[in-house]
C-alpha positions as CSV (number, residue, x, y, z in Angstrom):
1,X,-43.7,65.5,43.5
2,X,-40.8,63.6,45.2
3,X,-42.1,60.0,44.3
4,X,-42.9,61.1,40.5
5,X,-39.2,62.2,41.1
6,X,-38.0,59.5,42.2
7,X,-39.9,56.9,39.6
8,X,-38.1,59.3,36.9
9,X,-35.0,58.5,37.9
10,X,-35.3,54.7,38.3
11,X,-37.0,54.9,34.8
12,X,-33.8,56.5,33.5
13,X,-31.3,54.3,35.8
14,X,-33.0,51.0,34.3
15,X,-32.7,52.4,30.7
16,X,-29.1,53.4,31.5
17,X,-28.1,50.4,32.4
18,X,-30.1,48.1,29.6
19,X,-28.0,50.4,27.1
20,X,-25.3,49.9,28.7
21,X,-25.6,46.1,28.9
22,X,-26.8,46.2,25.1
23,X,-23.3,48.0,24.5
24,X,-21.5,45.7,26.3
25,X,-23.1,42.8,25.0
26,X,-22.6,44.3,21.5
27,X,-18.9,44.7,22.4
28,X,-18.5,41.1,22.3
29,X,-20.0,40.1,18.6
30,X,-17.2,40.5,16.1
31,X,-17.0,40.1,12.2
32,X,-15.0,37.5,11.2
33,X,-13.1,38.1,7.4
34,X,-11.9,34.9,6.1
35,X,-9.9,33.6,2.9
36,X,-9.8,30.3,2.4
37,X,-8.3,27.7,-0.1
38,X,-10.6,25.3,-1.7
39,X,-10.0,22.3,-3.1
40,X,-11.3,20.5,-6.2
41,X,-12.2,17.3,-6.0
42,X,-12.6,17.0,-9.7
43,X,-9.4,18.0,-10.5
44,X,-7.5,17.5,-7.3
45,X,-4.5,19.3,-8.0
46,X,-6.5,21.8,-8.4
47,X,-7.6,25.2,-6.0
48,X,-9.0,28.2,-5.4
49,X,-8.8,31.2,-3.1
50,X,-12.6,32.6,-2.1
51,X,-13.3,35.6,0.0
52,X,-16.3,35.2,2.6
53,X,-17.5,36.6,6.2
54,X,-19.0,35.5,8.9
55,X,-19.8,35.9,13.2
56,X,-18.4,35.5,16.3
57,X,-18.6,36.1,19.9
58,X,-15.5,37.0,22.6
59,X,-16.0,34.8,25.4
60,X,-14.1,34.1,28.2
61,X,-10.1,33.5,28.0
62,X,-9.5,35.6,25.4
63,X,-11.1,32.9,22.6
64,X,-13.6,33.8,19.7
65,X,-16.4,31.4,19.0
66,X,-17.8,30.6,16.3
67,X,-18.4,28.4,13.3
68,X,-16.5,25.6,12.0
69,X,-17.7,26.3,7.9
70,X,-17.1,30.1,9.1
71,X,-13.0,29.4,8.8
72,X,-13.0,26.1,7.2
73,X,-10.0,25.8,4.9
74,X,-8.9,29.0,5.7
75,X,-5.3,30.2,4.9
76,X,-6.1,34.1,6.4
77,X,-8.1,35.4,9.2
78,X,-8.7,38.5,10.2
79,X,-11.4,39.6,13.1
80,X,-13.0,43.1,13.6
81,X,-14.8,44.5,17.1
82,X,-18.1,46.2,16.7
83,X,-17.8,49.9,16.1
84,X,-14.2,49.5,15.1
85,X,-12.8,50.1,11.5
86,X,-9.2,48.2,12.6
87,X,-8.4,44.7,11.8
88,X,-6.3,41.8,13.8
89,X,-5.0,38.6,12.8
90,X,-6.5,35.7,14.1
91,X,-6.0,32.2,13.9
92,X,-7.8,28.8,14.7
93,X,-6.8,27.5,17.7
94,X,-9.6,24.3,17.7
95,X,-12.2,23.4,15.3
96,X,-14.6,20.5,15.5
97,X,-16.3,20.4,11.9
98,X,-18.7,17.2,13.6
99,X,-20.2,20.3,15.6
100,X,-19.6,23.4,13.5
101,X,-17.6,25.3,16.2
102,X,-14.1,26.4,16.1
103,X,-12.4,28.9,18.8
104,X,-10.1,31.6,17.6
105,X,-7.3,33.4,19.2
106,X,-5.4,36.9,18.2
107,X,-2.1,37.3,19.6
108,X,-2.3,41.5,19.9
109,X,-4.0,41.4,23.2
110,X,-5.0,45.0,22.7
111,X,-7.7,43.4,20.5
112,X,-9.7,42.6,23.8
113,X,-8.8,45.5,25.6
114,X,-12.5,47.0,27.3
115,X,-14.5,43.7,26.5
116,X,-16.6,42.2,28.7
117,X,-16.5,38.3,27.3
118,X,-19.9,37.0,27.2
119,X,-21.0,34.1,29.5
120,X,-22.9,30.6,29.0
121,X,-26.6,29.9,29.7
122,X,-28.6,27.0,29.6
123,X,-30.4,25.1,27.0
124,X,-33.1,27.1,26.5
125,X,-37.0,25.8,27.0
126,X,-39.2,25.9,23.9
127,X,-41.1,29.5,23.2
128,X,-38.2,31.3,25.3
129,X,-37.3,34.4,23.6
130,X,-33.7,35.1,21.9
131,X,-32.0,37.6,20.3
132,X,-29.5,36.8,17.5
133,X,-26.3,39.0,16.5
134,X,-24.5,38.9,13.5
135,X,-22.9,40.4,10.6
136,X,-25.3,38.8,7.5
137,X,-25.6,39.9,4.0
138,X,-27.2,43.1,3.8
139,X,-25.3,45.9,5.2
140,X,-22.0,46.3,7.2
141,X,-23.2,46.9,10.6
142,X,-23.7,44.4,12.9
143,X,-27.8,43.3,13.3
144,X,-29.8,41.9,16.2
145,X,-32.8,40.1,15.2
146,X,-35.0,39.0,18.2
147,X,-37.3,35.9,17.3
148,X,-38.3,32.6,19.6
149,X,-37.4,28.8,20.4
150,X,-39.3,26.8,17.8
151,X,-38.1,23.2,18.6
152,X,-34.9,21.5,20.7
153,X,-34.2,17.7,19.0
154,X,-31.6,16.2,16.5
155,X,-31.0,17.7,13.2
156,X,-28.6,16.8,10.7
157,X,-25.8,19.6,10.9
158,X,-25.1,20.4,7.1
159,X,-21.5,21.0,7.8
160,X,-20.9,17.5,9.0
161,X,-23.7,15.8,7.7
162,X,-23.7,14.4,11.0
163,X,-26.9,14.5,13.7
164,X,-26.7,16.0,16.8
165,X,-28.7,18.4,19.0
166,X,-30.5,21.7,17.7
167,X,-32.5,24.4,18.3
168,X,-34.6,25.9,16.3
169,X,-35.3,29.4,16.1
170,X,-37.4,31.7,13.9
171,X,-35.4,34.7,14.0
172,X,-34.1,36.0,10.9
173,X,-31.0,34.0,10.2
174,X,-28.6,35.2,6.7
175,X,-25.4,34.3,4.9
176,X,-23.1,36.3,7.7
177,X,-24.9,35.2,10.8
178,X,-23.1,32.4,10.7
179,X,-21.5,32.2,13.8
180,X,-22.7,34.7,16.1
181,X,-24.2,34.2,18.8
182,X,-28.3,33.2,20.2
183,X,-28.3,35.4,23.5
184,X,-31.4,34.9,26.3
185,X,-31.1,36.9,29.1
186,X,-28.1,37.9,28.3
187,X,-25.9,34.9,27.6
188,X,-24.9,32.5,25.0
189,X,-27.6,29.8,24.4
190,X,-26.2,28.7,21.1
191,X,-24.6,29.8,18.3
192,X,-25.8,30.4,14.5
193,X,-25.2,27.6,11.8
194,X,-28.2,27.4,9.1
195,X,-31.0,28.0,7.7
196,X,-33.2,26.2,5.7
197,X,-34.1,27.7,2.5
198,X,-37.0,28.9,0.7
199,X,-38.4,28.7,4.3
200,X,-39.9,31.4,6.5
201,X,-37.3,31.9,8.9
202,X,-36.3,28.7,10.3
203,X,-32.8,28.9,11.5
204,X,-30.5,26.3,13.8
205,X,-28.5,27.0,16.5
206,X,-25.5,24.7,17.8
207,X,-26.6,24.5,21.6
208,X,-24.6,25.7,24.4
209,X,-24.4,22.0,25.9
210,X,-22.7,21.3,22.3
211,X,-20.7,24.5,22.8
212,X,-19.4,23.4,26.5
213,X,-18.6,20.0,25.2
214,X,-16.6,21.5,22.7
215,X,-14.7,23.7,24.6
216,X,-13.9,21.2,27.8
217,X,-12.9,18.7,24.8
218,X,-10.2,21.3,23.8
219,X,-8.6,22.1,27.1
220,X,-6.3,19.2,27.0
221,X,-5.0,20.8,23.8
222,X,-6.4,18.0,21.2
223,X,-10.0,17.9,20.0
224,X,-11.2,14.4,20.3
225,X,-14.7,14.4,19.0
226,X,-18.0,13.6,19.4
227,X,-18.6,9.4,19.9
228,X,-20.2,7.3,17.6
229,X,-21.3,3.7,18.5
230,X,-20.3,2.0,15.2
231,X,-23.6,-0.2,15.4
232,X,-26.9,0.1,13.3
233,X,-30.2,-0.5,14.9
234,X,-34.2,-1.2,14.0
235,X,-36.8,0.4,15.7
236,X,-39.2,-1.9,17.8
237,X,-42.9,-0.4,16.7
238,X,-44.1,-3.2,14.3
239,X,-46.2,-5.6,16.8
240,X,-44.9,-8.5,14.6
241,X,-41.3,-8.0,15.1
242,X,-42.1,-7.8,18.7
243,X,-44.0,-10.7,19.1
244,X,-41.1,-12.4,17.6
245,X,-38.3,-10.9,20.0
246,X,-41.3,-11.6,22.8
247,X,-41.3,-8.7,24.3
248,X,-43.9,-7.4,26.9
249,X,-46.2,-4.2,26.6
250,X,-43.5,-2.8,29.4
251,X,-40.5,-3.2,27.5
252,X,-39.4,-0.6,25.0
253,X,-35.8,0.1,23.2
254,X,-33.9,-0.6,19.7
255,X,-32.9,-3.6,18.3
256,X,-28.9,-4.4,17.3
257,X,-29.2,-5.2,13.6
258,X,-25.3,-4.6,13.0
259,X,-22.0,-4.2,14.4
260,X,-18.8,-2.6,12.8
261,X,-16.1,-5.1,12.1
262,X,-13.9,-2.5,14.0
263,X,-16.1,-0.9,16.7
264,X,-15.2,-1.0,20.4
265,X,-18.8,-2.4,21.5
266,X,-18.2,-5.3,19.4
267,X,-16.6,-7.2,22.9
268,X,-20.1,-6.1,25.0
269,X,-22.6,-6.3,22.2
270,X,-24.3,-8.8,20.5
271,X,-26.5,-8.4,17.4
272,X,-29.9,-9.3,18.5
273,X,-29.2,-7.1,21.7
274,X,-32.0,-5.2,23.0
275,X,-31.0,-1.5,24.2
276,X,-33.5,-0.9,26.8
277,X,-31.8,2.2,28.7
278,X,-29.1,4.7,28.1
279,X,-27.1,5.9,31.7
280,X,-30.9,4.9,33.5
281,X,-33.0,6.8,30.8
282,X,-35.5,4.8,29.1
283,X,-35.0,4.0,25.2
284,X,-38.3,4.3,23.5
285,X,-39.7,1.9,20.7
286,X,-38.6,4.8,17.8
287,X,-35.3,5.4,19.5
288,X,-35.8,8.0,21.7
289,X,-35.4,9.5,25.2
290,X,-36.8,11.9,27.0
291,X,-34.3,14.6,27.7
292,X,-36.6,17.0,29.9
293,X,-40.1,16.2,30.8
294,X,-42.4,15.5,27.7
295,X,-39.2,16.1,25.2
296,X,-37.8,13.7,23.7
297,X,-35.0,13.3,21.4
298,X,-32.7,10.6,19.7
299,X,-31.2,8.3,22.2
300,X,-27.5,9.6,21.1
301,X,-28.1,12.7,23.0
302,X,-26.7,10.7,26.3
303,X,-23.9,9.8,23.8
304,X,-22.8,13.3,23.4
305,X,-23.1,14.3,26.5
306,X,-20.2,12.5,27.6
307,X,-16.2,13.3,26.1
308,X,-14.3,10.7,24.1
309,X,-12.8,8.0,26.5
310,X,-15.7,8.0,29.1
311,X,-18.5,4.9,29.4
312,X,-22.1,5.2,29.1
313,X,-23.9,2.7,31.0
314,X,-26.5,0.3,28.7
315,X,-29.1,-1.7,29.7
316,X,-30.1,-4.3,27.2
317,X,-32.1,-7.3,26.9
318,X,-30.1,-10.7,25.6
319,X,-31.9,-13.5,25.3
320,X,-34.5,-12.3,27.9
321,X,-31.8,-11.7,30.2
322,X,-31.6,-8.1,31.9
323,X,-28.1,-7.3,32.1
324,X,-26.1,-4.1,32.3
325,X,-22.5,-3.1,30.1
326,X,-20.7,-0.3,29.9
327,X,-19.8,0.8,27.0
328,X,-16.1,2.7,26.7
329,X,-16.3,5.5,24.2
330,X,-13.5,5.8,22.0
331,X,-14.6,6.0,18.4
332,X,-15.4,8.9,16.2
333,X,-17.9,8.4,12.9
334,X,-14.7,8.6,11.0
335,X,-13.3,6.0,12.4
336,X,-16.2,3.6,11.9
337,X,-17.4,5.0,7.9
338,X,-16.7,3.4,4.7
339,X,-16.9,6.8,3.4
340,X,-15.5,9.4,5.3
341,X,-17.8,12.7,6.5
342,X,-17.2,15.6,4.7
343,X,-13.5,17.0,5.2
344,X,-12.0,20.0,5.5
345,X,-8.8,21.9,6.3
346,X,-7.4,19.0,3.7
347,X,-6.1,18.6,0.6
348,X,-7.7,15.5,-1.7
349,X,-5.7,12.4,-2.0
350,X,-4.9,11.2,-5.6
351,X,-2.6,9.6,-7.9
352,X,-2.0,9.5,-11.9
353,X,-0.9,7.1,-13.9
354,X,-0.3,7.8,-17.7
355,X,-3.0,10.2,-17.5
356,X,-5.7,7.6,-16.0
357,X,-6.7,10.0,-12.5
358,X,-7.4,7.9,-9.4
359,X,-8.7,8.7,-5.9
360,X,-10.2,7.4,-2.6
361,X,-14.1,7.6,-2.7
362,X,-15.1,10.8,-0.5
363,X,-18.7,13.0,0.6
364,X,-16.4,15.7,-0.7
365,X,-16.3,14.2,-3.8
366,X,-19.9,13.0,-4.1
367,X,-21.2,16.4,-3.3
368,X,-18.9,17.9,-6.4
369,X,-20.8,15.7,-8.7
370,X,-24.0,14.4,-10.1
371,X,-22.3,11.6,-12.4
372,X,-22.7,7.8,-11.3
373,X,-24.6,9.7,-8.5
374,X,-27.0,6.0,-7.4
375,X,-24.4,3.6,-7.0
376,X,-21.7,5.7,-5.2
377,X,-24.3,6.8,-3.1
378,X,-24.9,3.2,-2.2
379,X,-21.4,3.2,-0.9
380,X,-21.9,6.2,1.6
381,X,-24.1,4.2,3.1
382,X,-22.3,0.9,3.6
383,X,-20.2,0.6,7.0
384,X,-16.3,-1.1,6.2
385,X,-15.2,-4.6,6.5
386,X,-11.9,-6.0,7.4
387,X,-11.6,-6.6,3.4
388,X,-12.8,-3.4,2.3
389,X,-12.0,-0.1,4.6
390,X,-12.3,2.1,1.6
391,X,-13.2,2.7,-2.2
392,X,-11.0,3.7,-4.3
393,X,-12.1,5.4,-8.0
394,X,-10.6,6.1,-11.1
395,X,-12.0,10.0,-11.0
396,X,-11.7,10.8,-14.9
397,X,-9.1,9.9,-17.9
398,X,-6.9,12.7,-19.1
399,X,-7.4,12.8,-22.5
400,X,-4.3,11.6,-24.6
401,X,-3.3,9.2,-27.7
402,X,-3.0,5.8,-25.1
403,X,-6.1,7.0,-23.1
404,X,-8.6,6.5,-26.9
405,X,-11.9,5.1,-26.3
406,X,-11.7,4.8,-22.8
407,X,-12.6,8.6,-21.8
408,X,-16.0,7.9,-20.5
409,X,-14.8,6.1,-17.1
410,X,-15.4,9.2,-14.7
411,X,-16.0,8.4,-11.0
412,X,-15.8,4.7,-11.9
413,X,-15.5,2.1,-9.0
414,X,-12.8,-0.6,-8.6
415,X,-13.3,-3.7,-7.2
416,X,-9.6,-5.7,-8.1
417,X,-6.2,-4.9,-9.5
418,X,-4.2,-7.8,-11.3
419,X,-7.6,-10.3,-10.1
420,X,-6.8,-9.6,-6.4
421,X,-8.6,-7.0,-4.1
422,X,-7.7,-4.3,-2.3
423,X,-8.7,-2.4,1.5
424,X,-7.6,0.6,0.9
425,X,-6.7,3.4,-1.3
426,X,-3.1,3.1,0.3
427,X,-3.0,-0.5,-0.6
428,X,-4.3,0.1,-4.4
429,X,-1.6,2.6,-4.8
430,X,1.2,-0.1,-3.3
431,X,-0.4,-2.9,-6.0
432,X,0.0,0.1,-8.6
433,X,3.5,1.2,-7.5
434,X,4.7,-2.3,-7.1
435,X,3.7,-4.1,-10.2
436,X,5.7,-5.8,-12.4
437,X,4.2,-7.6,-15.8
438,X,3.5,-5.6,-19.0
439,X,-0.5,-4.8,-18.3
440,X,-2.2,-3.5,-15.3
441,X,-6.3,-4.8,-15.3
442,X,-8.7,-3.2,-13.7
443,X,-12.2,-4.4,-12.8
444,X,-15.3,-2.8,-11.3
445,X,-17.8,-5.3,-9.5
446,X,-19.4,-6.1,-12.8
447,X,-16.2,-6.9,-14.4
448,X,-15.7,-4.3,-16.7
449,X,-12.0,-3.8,-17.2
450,X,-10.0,-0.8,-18.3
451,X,-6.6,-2.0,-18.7
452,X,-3.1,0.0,-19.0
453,X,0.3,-0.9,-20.6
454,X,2.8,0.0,-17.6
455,X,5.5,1.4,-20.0
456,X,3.5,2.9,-22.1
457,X,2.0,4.4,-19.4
458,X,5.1,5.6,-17.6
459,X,7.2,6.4,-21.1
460,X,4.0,9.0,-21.5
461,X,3.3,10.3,-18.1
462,X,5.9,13.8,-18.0
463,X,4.1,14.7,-21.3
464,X,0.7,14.5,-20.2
465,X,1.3,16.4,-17.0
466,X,2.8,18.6,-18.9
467,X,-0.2,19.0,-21.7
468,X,-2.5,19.5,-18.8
469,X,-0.5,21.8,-16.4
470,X,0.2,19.8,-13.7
471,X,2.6,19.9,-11.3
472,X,2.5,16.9,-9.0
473,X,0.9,13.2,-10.5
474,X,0.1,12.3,-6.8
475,X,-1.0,14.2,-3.8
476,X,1.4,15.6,-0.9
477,X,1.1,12.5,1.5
478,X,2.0,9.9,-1.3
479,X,5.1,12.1,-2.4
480,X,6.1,12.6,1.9
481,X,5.4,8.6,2.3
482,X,7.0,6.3,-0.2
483,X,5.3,3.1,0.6
């Protein structure tokens, strides 16, 4: 009777405390209530205020993690603990939109008052279990879904566009989860980003490595990024192309095709370069490395792993030379783009000129669009040169009496100003501002010209705002820096 007694009350201890860990653990998980300010790329004076909510998690130091798209142009926060009805103010206090994490804080400390933060595991193995907490569409309540690792390799984050590290997952992911976290075992192993759609459940995590990099990026108080190389390679499969480079059966890696006018590896790389190895791990012929045994993902995982301003060691192959570099890292894909990644917590740059609309060339403003769709695409995929750092559009043509016959030019390309070329958006609005003759020509690469009578364009340019509701003919950064 005693030892059915006493394997009663372990029964009940162990389910005592798994409730009580579920409760603490579901202490932690907090709805997130954003408004945010969008912009317009269309019409880039031009906003509007949208409601949405999303997931996050209290971890330690009195920060709430979660999303970057969760609070992306946000104006208002407020946060809300699980069986609570009260909310607090929050507000960012880092975002990295490469990674789709951002870490909040709320000044009313009472906020956290009782809360056990959660902690960080590890990457998780494929087939380990995890349960995922959220607030998704649905209900108001918060929901667990419980579900399994499906995959770990690189996967183009849809915040970014950018490829990094992810785990998949086939727990039911929804609009709402975003944000919240992946738990095995107890602790964070990622945290919610997307789903892909029209699938049968197949979410992605951010994983916790991404999550610590994130967070030990931040404690110096600036967010530097995630590294970028700034150099395009070729995969070395095709037995032709290796012949040619004469490489043995032994020798795998990826080929230097290109290197950014700009990029930091330009003074320790060569095009032609070989990379053979990546901090001692082996580069494969498709670009990979193994980052646990029989796993394998792209090479740029040992990228990530370090923060902005620390080396990675290469090995390459020059001219059938073994030799080793190291490689500083100091550059961002921003810094290395001719088109920028997709920006947020921004306001679009433009400038009008007797109702003719121009603007730098942005993802933002591809992904508002399907006109001239193929060849501004083209551009996205080009890298900069000294001579051109960015493309500059004329975005549409406000209808008026000096603007006949030319309303067609939307999202139209220029190449030169006045016959001369330009690097940037900031230079084409210089040529603009500083021109002196009677008629401003402009050309796209095909030389088509749409050409403006200066005084004309000026003598009609209060009017046209005016017709069209517009405050401001140029963005905030062009009216706070008179070049």
């Amino acid at each position: 009777m005693r030892i059915v007694l006493f394997f009663l009350m372990l029964t009940w201890y162990m389910n005592a405390a798994g409730m009580m860990h579920e409760y603490g653990t579901k202490q932690a998980i907090v709805k997130i209530y954003t408004v945010s300010k969008v912009p317009n790329y269309q019409e880039p004076w031009n906003s509007s205020m949208q409601r949405s909510t999303g997931s996050g998690t209290i971890i330690e130091g009195n920060h709430i993690l979660t999303n970057a798209h969760v609070v992306a142009n946000q104006t208002f926060l407020e946060v809300q603990r699980y069986g609570e009805r009260k909310r607090y103010i929050a507000k960012v206090l880092s975002v990295s939109h490469q990674a789709d994490l951002a870490l909040l804080s709320v000044e009313d400390s009472q906020f956290f008052a009782g809360v056990k933060p959660l902690e960080f595991g590890e990457l998780p193995q494929v087939e380990q279990q995890i349960v995922v907490y959220g607030y998704p569409m649905g209900g108001d309540t918060l929901s667990a879904t419980i579900g399994v690792v499906s995959r770990i390799e690189h996967h183009v984050y849809a915040h970014s566009g950018e490829s990094f590290l992810a785990v998949q997952v086939d727990a039911a992911v929804n609009p709402g989860n975003s944000g919240g976290p992946a738990l095995s075992e107890g602790k964070i192993v990622g945290v919610v980003m997307q789903v892909i759609g029209k699938s049968q459940n197949i979410g992605y995590l951010v994983p916790v490595t991404m999550v610590k990099h994130f967070i030990e990026d931040m404690k110096d108080g600036q967010h530097d990024g995630f590294a970028d190389f700034g150099i395009m390679t070729q995969n070395l499969e095709n037995p032709t192309l290796r012949r040619y480079y004469r490489l043995d059966d032994n020798t795998t890696g990826k080929l230097v095709d290109y290197i950014v006018y700009n990029s930091t590896l330009k003074e320790v790389l060569k095009v032609g370069d070989i990379l053979t190895a990546i901090d001692g791990h082996e580069i494969e012929n498709d670009g990979t490395v193994a980052f646990r045994d029989h796993e394998f993902t792209s090479y740029h995982y040992y990228v990530d792993q370090h923060q902005m301003g620390e080396s990675v060691k290469l090995d390459i192959l020059r001219d059938q030379k073994k030799i080793q570099i190291e490689a500083v890292l100091k550059q961002t894909a921003d810094d290395l783009l001719l088109v920028d990644t997709t920006q947020y917590d921004t306001i679009p740059r433009y400038f009008i000129y007797g109702g003719y609309v121009f603007s730098p060339l942005s993802r933002n403003l591809l992904l508002s669009t399907n006109v001239n769709q193929l060849k501004l695409s083209y551009y996205a995929t080009q890298w900069p040169t000294e001579k051109k750092k960015e493309v500059v559009v004329l975005l549409k043509v406000l209808a008026s009496d000096i603007s006949r016959g030319n309303y067609n030019f939307a999202m139209w390309p220029i190449e030169k100003i006045n016959g001369e070329t330009f690097d940037s958006f900031k230079t084409f609005y210089e040529k603009m501002q500083s021109f002196k003759g009677q008629y401003i020509v402009l050309e796209d690469e095909e030389g088509v010209k749409v050409i403006i009578d200066k005084q004309e364009a000026l003598s009609k340019q209060d009017e046209i705002l005016q017709k069209y509701n517009i405050e401001f003919d140029r963005s905030a950064d062009l009216r706070k820096n008179k070049y």
